[in-house]
C-alpha positions in Angstrom: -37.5 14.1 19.0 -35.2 12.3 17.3 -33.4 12.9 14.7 -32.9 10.8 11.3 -29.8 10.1 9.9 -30.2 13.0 7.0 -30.6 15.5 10.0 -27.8 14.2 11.8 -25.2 14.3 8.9 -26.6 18.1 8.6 -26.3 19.1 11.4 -22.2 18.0 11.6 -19.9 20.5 12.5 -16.1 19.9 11.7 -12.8 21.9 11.3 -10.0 20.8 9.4 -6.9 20.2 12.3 -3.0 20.3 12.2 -2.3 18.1 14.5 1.2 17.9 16.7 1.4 14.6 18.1 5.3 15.2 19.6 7.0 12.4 17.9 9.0 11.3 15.2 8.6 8.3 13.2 12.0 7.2 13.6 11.2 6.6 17.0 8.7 3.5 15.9 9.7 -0.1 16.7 9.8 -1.9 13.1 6.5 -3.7 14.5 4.9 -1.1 16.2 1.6 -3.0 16.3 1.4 -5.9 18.7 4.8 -6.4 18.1 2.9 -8.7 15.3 4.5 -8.3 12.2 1.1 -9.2 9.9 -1.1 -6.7 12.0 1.7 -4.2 11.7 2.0 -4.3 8.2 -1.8 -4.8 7.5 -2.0 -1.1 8.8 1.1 0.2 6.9 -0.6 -1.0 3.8 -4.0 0.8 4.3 -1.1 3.8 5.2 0.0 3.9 1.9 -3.0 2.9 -0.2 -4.3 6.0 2.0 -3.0 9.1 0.2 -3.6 8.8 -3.4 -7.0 7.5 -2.0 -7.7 10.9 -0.1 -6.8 12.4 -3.0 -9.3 10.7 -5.3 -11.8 11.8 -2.8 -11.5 15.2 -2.9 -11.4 15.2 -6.8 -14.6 13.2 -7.2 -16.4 15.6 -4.7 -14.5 18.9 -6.2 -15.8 17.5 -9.3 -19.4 17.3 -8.3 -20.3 20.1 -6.0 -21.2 22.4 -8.5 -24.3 20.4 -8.6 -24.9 21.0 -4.9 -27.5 23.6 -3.9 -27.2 23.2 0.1 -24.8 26.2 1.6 -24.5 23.9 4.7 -23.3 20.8 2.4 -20.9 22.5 0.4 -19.7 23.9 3.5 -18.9 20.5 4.9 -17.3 19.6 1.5 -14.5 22.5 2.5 -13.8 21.1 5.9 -13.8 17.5 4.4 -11.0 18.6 2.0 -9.3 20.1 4.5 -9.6 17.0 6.5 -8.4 14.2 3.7 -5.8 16.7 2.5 -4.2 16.6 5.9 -4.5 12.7 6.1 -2.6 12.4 2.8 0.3 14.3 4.1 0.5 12.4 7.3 0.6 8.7 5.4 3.2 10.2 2.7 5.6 11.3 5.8 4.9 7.5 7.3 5.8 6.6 3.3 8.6 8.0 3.7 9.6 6.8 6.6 9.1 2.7 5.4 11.3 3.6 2.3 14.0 4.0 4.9 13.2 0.8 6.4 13.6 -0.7 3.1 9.8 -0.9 2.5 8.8 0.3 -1.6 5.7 2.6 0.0 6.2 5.2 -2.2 6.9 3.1 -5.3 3.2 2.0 -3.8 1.8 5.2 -4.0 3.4 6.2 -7.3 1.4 3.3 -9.0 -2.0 4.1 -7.0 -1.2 7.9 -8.3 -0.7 7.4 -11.7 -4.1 5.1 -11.8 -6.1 7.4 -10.2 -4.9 10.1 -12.7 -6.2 7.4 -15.6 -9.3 6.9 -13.6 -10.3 10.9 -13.6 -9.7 11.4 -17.2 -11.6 8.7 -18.6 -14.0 7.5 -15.4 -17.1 10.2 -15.2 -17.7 12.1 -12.3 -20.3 10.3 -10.8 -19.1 7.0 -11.0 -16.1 8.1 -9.0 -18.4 10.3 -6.7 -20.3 6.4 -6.1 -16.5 4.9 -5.6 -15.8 7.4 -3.0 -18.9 6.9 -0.7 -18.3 3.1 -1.0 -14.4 3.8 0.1 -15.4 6.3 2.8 -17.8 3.8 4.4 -15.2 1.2 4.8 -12.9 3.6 6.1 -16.1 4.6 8.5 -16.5 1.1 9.9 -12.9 0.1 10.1 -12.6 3.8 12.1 -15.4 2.7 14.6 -13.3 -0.7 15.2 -10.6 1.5 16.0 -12.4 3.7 18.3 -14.8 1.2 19.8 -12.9 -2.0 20.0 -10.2 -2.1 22.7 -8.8 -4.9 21.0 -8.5 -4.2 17.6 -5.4 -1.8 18.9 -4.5 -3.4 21.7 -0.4 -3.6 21.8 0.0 -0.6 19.3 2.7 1.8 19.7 0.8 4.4 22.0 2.2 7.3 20.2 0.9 6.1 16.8 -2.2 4.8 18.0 -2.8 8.2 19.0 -2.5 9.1 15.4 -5.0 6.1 13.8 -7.4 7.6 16.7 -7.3 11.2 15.1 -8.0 9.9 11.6 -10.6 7.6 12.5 -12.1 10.1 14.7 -11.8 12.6 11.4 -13.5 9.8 9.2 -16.2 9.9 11.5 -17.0 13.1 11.4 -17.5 13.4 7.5 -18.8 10.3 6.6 -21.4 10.9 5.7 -20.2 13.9 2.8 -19.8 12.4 -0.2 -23.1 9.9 0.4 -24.9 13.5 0.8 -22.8 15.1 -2.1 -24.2 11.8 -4.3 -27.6 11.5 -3.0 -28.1 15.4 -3.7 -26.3 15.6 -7.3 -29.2 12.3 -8.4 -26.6 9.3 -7.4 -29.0 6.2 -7.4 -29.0 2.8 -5.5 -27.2 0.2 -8.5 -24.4 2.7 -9.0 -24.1 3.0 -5.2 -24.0 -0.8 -4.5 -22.3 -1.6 -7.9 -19.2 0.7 -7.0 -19.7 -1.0 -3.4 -18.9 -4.6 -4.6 -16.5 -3.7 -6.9 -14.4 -1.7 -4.2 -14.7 -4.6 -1.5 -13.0 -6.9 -3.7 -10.7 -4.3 -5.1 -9.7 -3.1 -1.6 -9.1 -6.5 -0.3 -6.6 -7.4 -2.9 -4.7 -4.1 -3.0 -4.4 -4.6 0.5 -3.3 -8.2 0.6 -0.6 -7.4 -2.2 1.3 -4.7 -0.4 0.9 -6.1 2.8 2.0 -9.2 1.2 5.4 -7.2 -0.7 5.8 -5.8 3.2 6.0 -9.1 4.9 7.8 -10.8 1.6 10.6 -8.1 2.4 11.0 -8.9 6.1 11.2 -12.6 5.4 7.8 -13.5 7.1 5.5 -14.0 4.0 6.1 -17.8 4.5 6.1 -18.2 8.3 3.4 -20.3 9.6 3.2 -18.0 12.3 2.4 -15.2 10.3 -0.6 -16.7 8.6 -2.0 -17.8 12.1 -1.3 -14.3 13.4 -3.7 -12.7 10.3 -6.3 -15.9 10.7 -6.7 -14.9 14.5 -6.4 -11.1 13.5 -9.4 -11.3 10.7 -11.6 -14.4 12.6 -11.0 -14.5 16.3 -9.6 -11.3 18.1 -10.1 -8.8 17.3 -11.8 -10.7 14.8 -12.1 -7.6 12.4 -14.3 -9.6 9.6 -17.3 -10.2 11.9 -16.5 -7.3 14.2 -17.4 -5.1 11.0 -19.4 -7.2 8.7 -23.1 -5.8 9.9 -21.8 -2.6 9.2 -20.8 -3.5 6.2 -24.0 -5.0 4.9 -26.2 -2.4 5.7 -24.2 -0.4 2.9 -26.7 -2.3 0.8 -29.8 -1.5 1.7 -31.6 1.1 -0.3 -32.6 3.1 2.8 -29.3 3.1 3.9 -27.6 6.1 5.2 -24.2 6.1 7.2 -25.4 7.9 10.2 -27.6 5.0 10.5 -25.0 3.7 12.9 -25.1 7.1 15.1 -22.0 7.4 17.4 -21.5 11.3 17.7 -20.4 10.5 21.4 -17.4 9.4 20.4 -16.5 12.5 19.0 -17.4 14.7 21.9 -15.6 12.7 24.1 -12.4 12.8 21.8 -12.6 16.1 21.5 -12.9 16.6 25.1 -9.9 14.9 25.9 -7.8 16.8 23.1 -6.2 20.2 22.3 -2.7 19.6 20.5 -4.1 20.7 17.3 -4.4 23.8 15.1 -7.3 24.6 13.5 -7.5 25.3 9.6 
């Protein structure tokens, strides 16, 4: 029979993984995606908007599960930590690395950190619980992109896109967590789409600032060619808006779960194909 998206997401199995992908950062050209300056530095500001991101994660969900009753949830809230803790260290190292090329990453990070620090001392628990699910399924569908869509990286840096393919393949597995961790602690539907349409604005405009300060700071924030590089990237290929906006709708529907859009065969095939990891 088959299964429903509830049983699905229960039935996911995943570790937490170290991964050694045999390269140093160092080693990146300045635009390691596409050699397109705009798509490159579209991905280095989801890099650094990343951590303190993960981070927020892991506190809303830490700061809920006591309500969980389901072993088997609360054991995939372990191996999600695990997961998003490991992500933040990768994208502070990449941080690191654009300070040296001049870029203010970490300045970045320092501002997300000390807002998210405000935002767990005055915000309740389940209104950044409903935050986190509407981060994690953007993160979810822009993953799938990245997995699914041979054009959305085509031209990156081999070596790093084998890095974006481990943490979408990683954001895949737990996506659906925190939806479970909210739906099971009494999260309801206007909270849920609420926190949704506040994040898509929110995360558009974070995004467009830094990726904006990036470009500003390479002299390319006023080239012509830059703004027809990110109207192609956005509309036409790999067209990323209408590539993902069915995805993105569904979030709003109040049957919606996000293994609705079932693609478990992506990770067995990943996994398949992969062994330069330690698990945690």
């Amino acid at each position: 029979m088959t299964k429903t998206a509830r049983e699905i997401s229960a039935d996911i199995e995943f570790p937490g993984r170290k991964m050694d992908f045999g390269f140093d950062f160092r080693d990146l050209p300045r635009y390691w995606n596409d050699n397109d300056a705009f798509k490159t530095h579209f991905m280095n500001a989801l890099s650094c908007l990343f951590l303190e991101g993960e981070r927020m994660f892991i506190d809303a969900v830490r700061d809920s599960q006591h309500l969980v009753k389901d072993e088997k949830l609360l054991s995939q809230v372990k191996s999600f930590i695990k997961q998003e803790a490991i992500h933040g260290h990768e994208h502070h190292k990449f941080s690191e690395y654009l300070d040296s090329m001049g870029y203010p990453a970490t300045k970045v990070e320092d501002f997300e950190r000390k807002e998210k620090k405000l935002m767990r001392k005055y915000m309740p628990a389940k209104r950044r619980l409903a935050i986190t699910c509407a981060v994690e399924h953007f993160t979810a569908i822009l993953a799938h992109q990245v997995l699914t869509n041979p054009e959305s990286t085509e031209g990156m840096d081999p070596r790093f896109k084998e890095m974006w393919t481990w943490h979408a393949i990683e954001e895949t597995e737990h996506k659906g967590v925190c939806y479970d961790v909210y739906e099971q602690t009494g999260g309801g539907y206007w909270l849920r789409v609420f926190a949704m349409f506040n994040v898509t604005w929110m995360f558009l405009l974070r995004t467009a600032i830094v990726q904006g300060i990036f470009l500003w700071k390479d002299g390319k924030l006023f080239k012509p060619s830059t703004w027809k590089s990110g109207f192609n990237f956005f509309w036409k290929k790999p067209g990323l808006i209408p590539s993902i906006w069915s995805d993105y709708k569904d979030y709003y529907r109040r049957d919606f779960h996000p293994w609705d859009h079932d693609n478990r065969e992506l990770l067995g095939e990943w996994q398949a194909g992969h062994d330069n990891y330690k698990t945690v």
